[in-house]
N, C-alpha and C positions, 0 to 999 in steps of 0.2 A: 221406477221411472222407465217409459217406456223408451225402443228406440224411434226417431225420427221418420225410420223407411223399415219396415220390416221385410226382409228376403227371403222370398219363397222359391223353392228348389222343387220342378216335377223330374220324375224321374220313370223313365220307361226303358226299357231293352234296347231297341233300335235309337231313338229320340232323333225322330223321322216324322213323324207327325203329331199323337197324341200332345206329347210333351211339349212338344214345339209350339201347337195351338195354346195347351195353358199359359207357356211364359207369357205369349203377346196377349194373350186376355187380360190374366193378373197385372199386368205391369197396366192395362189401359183403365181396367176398375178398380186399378188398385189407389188413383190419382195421386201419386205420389205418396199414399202411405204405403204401401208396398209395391215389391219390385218383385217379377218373375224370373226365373232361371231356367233352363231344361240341362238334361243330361240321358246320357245313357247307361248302361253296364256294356253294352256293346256296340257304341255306334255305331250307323250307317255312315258311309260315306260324305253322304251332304240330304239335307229335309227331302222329305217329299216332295216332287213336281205339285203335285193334285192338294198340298197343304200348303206352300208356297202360293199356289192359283188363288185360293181357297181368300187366305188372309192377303192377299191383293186387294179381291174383288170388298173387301170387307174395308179399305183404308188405313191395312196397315204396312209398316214400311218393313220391308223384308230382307233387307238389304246385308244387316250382318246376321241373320241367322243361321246357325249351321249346329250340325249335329257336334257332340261334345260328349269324352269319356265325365263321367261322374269323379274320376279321381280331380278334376281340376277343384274339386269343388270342397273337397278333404283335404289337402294341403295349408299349410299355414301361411300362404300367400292369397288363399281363396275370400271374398266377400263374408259375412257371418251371415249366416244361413240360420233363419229364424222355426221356419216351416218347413218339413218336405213331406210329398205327397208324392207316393205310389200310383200309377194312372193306365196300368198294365200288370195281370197277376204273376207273369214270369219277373219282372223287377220287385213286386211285392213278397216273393219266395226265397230270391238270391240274397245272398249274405252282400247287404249293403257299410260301406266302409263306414269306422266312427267320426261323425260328424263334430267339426270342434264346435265346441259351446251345446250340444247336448241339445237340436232342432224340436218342439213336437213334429211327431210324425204321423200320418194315418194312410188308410188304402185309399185310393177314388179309383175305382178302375172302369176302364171306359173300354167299349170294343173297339180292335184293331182299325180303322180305317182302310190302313194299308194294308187290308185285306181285302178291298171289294175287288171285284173284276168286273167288267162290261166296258160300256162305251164312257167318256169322259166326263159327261152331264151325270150318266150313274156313279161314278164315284166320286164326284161334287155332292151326291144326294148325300152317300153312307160320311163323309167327312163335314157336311153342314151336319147332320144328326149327332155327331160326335163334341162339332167347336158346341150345338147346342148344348147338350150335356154339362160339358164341361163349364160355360158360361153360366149356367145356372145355377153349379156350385159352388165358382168362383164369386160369384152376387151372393152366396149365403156366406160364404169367408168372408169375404171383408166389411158385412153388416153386423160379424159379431160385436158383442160390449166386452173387446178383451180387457179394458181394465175394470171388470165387477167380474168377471172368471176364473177362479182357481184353476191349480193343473189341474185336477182329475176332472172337474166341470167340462174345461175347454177339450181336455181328449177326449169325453163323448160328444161333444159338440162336433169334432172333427170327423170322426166315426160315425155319423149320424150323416153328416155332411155328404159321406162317400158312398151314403145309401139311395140320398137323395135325386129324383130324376125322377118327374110328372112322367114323361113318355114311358113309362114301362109298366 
């Protein structure tokens, strides 16, 4: 039996922007069968200004998102965390904590955002190219038929997932 919501955990270095963008994606296609989360291994301070902006202009509500160490998320007071996805290759490298209940996990890595430089519109461009990416893997997750997928099936499914992106 499956569960009700299934919660999916991105997990990035900073969790500043990348991650940021997948929780509010997944939580919006995921329509209540799944929930998004982000985290870090090292948060920032507080999200990106320019991924904040970003998911504004886009309708979504920005209001409690904040950057968050990945330990909240390992704890035995944390949500159960069905999925987590890598979305940055420095968090895909570090030794991430044991997850209770044993998540699949897979890489999607996506380029930095928070790394463009120019003017304000140029890094609305490199952070819309990013939520797109991300949106577009996020629409192949939650089309899967997880109930006809064994694990090994769904872990290349997931792996496949994190390859996928027309734009490249």
């Amino acid at each position: 039996m499956s569960p009700a919501v299934r919660n999916v955990l991105f997990l990035c270095t900073g969790n500043s922007a990348r991650s940021i963008l997948a929780e509010c994606i997944m939580t919006r296609l995921g329509q209540g069968r799944f929930r998004g989360f982000s985290a870090g291994s090292h948060p920032k301070p507080a999200p990106h200004p320019v991924a904040l902006k970003l998911l504004g202009q886009l309708g979504y509500d920005t209001a409690g998102l904040r950057s968050k160490s990945w330990d909240e998320f390992a704890g035995p007071d944390a949500p159960p965390i069905h999925f987590v996805f890598t979305v940055c290759g420095n968090a895909a490298a570090e030794s991430c904590p044991v997850w209770p209940g044993h998540p699949a996990t897979a890489h999607w890595g996506v380029d930095d955002p928070a790394d463009a430089t120019g003017c304000e519109e140029e890094q609305l461009q490199v952070f819309r190219r990013a939520y797109a990416e991300l949106e577009h893997r996020i629409a192949l997750f939650v089309a899967l038929p997880f109930e006809q997928l064994d694990s090994g099936a769904l872990a290349a499914r997931l792996e496949a997932i994190g390859r996928a992106w027309p734009g490249s």
